[in-house]
C-alpha positions as a Markdown table, in Angstrom:
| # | Residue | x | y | z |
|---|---|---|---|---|
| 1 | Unk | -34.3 | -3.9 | 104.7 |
| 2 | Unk | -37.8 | -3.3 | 104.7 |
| 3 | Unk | -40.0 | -4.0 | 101.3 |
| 4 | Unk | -42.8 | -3.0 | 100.5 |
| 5 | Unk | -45.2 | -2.1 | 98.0 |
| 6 | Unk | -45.1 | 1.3 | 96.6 |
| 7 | Unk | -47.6 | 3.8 | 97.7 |
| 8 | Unk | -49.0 | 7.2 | 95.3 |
| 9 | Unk | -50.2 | 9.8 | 97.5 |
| 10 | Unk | -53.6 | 10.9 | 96.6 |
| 11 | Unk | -55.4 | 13.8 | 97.6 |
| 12 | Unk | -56.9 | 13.4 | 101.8 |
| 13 | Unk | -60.8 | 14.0 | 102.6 |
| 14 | Unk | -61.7 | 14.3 | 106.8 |
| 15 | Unk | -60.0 | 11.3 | 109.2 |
| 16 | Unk | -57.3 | 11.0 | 106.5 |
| 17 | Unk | -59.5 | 9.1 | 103.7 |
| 18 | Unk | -58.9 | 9.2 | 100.5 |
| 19 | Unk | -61.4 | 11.0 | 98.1 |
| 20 | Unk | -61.4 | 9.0 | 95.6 |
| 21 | Unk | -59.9 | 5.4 | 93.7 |
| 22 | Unk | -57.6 | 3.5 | 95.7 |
| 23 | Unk | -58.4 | -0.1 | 97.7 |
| 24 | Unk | -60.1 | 0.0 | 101.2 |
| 25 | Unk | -57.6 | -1.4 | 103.3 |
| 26 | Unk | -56.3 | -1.2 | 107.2 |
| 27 | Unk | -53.1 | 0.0 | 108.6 |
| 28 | Unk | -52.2 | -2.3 | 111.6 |
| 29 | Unk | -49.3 | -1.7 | 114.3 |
| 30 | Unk | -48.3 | -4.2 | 116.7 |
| 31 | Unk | -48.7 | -2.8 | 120.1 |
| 32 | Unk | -45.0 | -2.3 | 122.2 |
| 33 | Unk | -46.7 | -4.2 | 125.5 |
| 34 | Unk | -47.7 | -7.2 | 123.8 |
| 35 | Unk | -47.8 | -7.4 | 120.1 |
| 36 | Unk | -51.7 | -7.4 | 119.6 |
| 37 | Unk | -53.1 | -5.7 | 116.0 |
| 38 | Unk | -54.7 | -2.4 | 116.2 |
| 39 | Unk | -56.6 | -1.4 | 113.1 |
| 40 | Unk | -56.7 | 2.2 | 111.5 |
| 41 | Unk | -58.5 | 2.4 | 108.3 |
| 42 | Unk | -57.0 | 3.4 | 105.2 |
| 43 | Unk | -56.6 | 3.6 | 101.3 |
| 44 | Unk | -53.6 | 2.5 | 99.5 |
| 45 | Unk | -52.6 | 3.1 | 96.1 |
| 46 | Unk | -50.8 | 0.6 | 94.0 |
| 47 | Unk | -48.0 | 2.1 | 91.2 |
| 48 | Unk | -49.1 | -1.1 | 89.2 |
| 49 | Unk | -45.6 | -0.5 | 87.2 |
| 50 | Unk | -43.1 | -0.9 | 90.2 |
| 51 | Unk | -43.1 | -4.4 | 92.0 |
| 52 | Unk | -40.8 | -3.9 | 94.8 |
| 53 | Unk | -39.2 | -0.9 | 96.8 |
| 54 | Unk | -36.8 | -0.9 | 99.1 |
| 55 | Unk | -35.7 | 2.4 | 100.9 |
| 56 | Unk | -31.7 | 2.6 | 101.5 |
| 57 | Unk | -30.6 | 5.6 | 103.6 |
| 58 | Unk | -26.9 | 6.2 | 103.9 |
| 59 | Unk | -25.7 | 8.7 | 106.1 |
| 60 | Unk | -22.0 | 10.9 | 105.8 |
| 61 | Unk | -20.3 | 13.5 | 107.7 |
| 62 | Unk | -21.4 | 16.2 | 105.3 |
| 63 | Unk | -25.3 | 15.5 | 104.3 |
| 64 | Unk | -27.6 | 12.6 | 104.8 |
| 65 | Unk | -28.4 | 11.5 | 101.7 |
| 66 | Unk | -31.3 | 8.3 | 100.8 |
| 67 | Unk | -32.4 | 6.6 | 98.4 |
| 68 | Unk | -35.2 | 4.8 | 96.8 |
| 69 | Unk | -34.7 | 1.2 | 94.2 |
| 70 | Unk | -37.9 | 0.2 | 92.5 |
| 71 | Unk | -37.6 | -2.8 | 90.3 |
| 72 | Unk | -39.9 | -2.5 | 87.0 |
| 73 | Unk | -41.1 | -6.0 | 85.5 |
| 74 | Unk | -41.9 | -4.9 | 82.2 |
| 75 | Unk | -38.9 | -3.0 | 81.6 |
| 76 | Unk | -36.5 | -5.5 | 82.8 |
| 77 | Unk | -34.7 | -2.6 | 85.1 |
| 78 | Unk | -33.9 | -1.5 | 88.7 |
| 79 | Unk | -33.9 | 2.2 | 88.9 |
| 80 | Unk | -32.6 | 4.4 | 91.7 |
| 81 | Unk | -34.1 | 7.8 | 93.1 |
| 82 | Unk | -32.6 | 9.8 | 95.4 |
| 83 | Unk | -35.4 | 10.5 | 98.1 |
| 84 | Unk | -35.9 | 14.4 | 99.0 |
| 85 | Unk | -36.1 | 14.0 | 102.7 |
| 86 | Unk | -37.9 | 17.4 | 103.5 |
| 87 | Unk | -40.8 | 17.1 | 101.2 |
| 88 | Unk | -40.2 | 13.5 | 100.4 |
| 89 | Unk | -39.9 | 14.2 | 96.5 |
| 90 | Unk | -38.1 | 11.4 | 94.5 |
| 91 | Unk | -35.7 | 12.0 | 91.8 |
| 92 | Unk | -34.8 | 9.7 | 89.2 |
| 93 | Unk | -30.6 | 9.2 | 89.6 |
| 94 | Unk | -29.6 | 5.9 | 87.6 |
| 95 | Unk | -31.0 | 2.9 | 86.4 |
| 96 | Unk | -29.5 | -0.9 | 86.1 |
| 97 | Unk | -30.9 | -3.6 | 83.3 |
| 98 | Unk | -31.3 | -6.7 | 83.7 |
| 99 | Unk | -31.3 | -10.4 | 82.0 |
| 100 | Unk | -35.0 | -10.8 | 82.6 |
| 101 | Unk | -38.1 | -9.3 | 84.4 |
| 102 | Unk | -36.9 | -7.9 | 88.2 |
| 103 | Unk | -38.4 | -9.2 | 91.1 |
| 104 | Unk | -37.8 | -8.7 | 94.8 |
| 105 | Unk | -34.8 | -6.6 | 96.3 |
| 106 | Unk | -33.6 | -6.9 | 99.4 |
| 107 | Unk | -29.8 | -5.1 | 100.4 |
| 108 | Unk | -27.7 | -6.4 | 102.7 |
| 109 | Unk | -27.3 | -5.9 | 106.5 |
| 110 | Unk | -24.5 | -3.5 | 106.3 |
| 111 | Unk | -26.7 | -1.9 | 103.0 |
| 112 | Unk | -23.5 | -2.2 | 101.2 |
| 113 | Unk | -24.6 | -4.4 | 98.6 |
| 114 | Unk | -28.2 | -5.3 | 96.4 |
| 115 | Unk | -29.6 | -8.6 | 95.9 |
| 116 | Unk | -32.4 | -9.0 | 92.8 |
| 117 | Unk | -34.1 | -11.9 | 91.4 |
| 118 | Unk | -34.6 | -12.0 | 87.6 |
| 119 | Unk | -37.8 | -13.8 | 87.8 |
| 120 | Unk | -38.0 | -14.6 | 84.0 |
| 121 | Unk | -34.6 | -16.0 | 83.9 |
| 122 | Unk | -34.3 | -17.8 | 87.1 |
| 123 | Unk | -31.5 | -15.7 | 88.3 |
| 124 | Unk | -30.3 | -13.9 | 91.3 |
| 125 | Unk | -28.4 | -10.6 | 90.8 |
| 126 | Unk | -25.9 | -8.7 | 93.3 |
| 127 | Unk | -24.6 | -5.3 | 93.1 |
| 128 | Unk | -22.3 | -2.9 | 95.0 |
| 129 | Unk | -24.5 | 0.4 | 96.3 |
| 130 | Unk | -22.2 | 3.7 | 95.8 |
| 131 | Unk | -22.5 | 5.4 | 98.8 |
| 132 | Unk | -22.8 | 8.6 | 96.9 |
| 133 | Unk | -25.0 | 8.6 | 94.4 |
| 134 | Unk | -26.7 | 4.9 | 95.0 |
| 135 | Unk | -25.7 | 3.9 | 91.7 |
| 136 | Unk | -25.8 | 0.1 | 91.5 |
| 137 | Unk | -22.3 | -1.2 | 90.4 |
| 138 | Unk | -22.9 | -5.4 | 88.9 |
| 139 | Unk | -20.9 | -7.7 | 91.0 |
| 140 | Unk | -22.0 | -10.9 | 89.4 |
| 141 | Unk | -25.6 | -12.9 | 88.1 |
| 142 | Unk | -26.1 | -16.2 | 88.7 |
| 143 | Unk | -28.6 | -19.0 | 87.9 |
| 144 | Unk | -30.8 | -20.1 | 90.3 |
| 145 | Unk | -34.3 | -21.4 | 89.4 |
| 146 | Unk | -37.1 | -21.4 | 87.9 |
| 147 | Unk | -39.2 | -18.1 | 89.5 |
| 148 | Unk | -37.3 | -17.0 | 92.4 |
| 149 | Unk | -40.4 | -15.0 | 93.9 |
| 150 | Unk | -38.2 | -13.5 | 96.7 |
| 151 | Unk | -35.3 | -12.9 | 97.9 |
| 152 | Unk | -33.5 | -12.0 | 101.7 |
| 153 | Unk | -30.2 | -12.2 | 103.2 |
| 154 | Unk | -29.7 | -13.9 | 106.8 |
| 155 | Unk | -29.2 | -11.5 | 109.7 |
| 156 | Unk | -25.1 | -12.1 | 109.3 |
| 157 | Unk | -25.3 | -11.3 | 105.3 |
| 158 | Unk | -23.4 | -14.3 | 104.9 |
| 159 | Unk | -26.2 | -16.2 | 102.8 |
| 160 | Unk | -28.2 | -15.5 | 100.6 |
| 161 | Unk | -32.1 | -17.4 | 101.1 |
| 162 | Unk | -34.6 | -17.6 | 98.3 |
| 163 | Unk | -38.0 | -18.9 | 97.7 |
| 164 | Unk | -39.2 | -20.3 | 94.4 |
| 165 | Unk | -43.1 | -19.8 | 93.8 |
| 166 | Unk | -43.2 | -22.4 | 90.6 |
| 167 | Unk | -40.9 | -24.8 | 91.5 |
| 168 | Unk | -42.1 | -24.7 | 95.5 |
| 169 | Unk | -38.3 | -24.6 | 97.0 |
| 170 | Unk | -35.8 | -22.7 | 99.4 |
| 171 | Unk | -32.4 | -22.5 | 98.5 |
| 172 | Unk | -29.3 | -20.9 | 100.3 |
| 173 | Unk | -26.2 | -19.5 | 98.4 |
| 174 | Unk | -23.3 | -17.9 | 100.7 |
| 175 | Unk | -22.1 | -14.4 | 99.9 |
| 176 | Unk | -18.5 | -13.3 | 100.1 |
| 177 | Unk | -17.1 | -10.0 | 101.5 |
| 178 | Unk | -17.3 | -8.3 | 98.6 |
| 179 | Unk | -21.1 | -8.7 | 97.6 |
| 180 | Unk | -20.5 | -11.8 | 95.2 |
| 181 | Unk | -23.0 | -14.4 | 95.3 |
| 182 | Unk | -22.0 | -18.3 | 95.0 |
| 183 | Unk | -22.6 | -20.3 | 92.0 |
| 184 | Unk | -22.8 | -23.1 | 93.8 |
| 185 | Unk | -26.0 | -23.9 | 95.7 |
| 186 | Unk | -25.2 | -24.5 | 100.0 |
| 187 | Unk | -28.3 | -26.5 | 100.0 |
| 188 | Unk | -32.2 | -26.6 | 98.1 |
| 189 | Unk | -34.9 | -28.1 | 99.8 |
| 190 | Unk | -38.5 | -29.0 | 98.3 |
| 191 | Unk | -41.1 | -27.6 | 100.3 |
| 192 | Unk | -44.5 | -27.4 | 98.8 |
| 193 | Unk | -46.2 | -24.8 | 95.8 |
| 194 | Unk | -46.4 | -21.2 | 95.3 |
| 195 | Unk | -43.8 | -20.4 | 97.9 |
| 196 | Unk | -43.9 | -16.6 | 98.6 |
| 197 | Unk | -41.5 | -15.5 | 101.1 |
| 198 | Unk | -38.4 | -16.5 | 103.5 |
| 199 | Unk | -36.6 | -14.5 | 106.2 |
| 200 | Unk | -34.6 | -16.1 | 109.7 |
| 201 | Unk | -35.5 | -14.1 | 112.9 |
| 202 | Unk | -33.5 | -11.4 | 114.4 |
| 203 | Unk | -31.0 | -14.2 | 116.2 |
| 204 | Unk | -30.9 | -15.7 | 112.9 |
| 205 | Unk | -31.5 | -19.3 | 114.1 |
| 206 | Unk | -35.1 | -19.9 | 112.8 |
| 207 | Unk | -36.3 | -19.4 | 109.1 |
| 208 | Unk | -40.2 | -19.3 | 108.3 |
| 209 | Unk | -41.4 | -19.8 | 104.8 |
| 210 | Unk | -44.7 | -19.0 | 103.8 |
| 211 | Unk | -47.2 | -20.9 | 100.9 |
| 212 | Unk | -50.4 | -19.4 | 99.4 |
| 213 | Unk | -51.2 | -22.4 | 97.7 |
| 214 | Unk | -51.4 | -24.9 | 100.4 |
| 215 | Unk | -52.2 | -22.5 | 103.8 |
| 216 | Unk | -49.1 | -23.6 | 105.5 |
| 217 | Unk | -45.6 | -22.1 | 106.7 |
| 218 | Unk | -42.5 | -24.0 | 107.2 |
| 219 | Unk | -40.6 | -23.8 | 109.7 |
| 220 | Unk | -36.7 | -24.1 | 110.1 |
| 221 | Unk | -33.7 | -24.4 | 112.2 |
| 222 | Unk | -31.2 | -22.2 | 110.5 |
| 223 | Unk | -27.4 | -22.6 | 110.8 |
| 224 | Unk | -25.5 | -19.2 | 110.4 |
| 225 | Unk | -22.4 | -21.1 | 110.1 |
| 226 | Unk | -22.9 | -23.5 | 107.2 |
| 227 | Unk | -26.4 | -21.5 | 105.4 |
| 228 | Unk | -28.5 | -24.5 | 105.9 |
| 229 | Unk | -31.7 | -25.1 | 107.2 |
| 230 | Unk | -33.1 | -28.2 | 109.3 |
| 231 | Unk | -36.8 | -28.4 | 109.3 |
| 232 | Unk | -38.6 | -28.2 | 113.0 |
| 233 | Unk | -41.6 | -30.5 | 114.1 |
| 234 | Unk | -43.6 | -30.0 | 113.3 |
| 235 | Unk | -42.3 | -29.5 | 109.7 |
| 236 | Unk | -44.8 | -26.8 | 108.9 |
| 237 | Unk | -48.3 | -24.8 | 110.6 |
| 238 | Unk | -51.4 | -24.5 | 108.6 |
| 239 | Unk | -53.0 | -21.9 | 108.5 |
| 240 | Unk | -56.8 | -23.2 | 107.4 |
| 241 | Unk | -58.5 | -23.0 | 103.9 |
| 242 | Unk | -58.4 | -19.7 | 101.6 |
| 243 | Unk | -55.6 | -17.9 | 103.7 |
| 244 | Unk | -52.6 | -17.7 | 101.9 |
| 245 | Unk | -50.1 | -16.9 | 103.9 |
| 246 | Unk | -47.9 | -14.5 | 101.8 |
| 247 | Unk | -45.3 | -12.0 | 103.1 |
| 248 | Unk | -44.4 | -11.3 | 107.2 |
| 249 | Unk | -42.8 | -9.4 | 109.3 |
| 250 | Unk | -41.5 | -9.6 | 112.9 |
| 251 | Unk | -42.0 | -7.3 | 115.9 |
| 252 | Unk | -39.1 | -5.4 | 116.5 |
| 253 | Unk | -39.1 | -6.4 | 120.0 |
| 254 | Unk | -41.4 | -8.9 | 120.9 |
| 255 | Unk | -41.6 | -12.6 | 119.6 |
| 256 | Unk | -44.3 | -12.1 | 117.5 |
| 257 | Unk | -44.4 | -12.6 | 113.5 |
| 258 | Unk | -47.5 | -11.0 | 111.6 |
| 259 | Unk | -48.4 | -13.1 | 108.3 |
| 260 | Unk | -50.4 | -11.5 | 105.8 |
| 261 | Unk | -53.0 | -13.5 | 104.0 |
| 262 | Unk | -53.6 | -13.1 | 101.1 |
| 263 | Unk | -56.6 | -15.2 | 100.3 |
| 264 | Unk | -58.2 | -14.2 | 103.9 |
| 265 | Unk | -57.7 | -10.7 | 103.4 |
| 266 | Unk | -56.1 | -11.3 | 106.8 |
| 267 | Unk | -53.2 | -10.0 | 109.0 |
| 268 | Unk | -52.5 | -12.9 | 111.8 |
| 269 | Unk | -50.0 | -13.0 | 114.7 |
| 270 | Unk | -48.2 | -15.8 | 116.2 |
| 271 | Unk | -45.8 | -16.1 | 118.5 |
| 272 | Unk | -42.5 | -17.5 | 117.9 |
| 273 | Unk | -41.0 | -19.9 | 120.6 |
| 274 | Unk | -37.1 | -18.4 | 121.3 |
| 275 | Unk | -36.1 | -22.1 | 122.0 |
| 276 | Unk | -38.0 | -24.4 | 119.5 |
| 277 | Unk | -38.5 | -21.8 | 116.8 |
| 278 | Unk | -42.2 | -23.3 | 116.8 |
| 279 | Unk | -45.0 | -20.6 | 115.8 |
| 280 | Unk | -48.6 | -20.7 | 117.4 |
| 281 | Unk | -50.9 | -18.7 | 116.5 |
| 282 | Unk | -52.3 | -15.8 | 117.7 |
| 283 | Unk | -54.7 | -14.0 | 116.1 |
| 284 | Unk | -56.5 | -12.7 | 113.2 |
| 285 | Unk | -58.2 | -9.6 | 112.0 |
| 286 | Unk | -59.2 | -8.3 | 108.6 |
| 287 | Unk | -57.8 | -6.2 | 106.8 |
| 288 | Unk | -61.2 | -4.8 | 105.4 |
| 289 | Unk | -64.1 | -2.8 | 106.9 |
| 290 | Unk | -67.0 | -4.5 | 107.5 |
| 291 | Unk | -69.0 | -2.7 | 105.1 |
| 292 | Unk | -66.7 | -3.7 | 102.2 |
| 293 | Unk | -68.2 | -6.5 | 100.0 |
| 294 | Unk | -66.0 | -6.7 | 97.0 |
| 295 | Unk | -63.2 | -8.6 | 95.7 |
| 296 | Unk | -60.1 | -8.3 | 97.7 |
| 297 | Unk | -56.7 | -9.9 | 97.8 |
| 298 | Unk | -54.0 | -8.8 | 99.9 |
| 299 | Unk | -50.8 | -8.7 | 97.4 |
């Protein structure tokens, strides 16, 4: 499922800029031919509440019907909102605690089930999604690590991957049919500090984790079968002083990944080899016009 961060809509001046408040920032979209950046400015606004979003529509033979889960850090909650998908209006449906502050969400392929981390209490959480109401039902918690920063299942929904910004590790847990995650650990592997992200590729046989503290990404062999990852050789790609490699996202079609740097104030693609899993790079682009000269960090 796709994450992101959530946006308030503020009022629109001419060529779609916002009045007022708000971050300069660019919209990028990775051309269908051959996956090069094009830049359209923008302004985003941050809900500074809510750290993660993920949209979950599920469809039935009387009414679409979608929803909306938002974990809040300081209240130690998911809540769900069922999304108004004519005027795009949220409404506020349910809400799930939990042990600790929440952290990333991700669902799983079939969107039958939630995965959280509990940040604070070095935990991973899954739930069962009711199909009608998108009411979280708790399956089972258990620990993990210290900081699990994010989350993702594989492309099977079979594992469950994780990346641990304080400790600077992966792990993998394997999920059963009905939702539940493992107690027991498939396999943890060191990597380096401040990890911030993990996901395998579309055919699920290469994972790429990404580290703002050093400016590197590892790279991975993944095995659907047994969860566990092999690293490549090279082991990782850096990515050059004050980048930070954050989050990332691949093309939908292409063999492209787009890594977002948080320290550069970046976007930069690289192509993914299909039979070595190796990345190269690309290219780069800002993300800010070249008239902006203040702080900036792309979170």
């Amino acid at each position: 499922m796709p994450r992101s961060n959530f946006c308030q809509p503020k009022q629109l001046g001419q060529n779609g800029l916002a009045k007022r408040g708000g971050y300069p920032g660019l919209v990028f979209g990775g051309k269908q031919d051959d996956g090069r950046l094009v830049m359209k400015p923008h302004y985003s606004f941050l809900l500074l509440s809510i750290l993660t979003a993920i949209y979950a529509p599920w469809l039935s033979a009387a009414q679409a019907s979608s929803f909306a889960y938002f974990s809040l850090d300081g209240e130690n909650k998911i809540v769900v909102y069922a999304l108004n998908d004519e005027d795009g209006s949220l409404i506020r449906k349910s809400e799930t605690d939990l042990e600790g502050s929440a952290g990333a969400l991700c669902t799983s392929p079939d969107r039958r089930f939630l995965f959280a981390s509990v940040r604070s209490a070095g935990k991973l959480a899954a739930f069962r999604i009711s199909p009608d109401d998108g009411k979280l039902i708790h399956i089972n918690t258990v620990t993990a690590g210290v900081n699990p920063a994010y989350v993702a299942p594989d492309q099977t929904g079979r594992h469950l991957l994780t990346a641990y910004y304080t400790e600077g590790k992966i792990t993998s847990h394997a999920i059963d049919k009905n939702g539940r995650i493992s107690a027991k650990t498939t396999q943890k592997l060191p990597t380096a500090d401040k990890v911030h992200a993990i996901m395998t590729d579309r055919d699920n046989r290469f994972a790429y984790v990404p580290h703002t503290g050093p400016n590197t990404i590892f790279q991975f062999r993944f095995n659907e079968k047994s969860g566990r990852f092999t690293a490549l050789k090279p082991a990782r790609v850096n990515t050059g002083e004050n980048t930070g490699p954050r989050q990332f996202a691949f093309h939908p079609k292409l063999d492209v990944a787009y890594f977002d740097y948080e320290q550069g104030s970046a976007i930069a693609a690289f192509d993914v080899d299909r039979k070595s899993g190796r990345l190269t790079f690309r290219e780069r682009l800002s993300t800010l016009p070249k008239s902006y000269l203040g702080k900036n960090s792309n979170a």
